[in-house]
N, C-alpha and C positions, 0 to 999 in steps of 0.2 A: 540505801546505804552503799559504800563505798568501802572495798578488802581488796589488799594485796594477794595474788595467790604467785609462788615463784616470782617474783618483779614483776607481774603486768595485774592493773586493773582492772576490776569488774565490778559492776553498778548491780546489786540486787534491790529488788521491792519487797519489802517486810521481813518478817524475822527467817534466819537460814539455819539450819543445823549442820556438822559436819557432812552426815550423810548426804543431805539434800545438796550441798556443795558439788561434792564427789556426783550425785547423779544425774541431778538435773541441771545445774550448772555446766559443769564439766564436762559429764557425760561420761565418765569413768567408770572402771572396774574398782571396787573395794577393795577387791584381794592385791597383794605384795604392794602393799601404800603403808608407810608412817606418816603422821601429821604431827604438825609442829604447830602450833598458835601462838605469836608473840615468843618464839622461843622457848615455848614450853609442849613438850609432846603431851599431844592427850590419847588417851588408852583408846584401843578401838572400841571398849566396851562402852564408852563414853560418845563417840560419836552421834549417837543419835540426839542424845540431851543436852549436848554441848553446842549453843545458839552462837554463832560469830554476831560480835560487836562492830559498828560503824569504826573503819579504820584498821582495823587486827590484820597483821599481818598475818598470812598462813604460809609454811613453806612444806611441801609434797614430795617427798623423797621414796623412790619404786624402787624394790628389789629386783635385784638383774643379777643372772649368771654369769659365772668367765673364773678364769682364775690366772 
């Protein structure tokens, strides 16, 4: 299947869950990440159950310091 994550795509094989996005996909840290699915955030408590669908966009927003 085929997800947007920030504008660029990526082809996975079989079913993905957020986390499995974040780490083997990605290859990311978990910590200071919001997720957004279709424009809908999902909890991080959800991550793990929450399977991305053929097509979903996801958008990846990391917390950063500065002021």
């Amino acid at each position: 299947m085929e997800i947007t994550v920030n504008h660029q795509t990526y082809s996975i094989a079989g079913s993905c869950s957020v986390v499995q996005l974040l780490t083997a996909v990605l290859q990311i840290s978990e910590s200071g990440i919001a997720v957004a699915v279709n424009q809908s955030v999902v909890s991080k408590s959800d991550w793990s159950v929450y399977h991305l669908q053929p097509g979903d966009q996801v958008m990846l927003i990391k917390a950063t310091q500065g002021g």
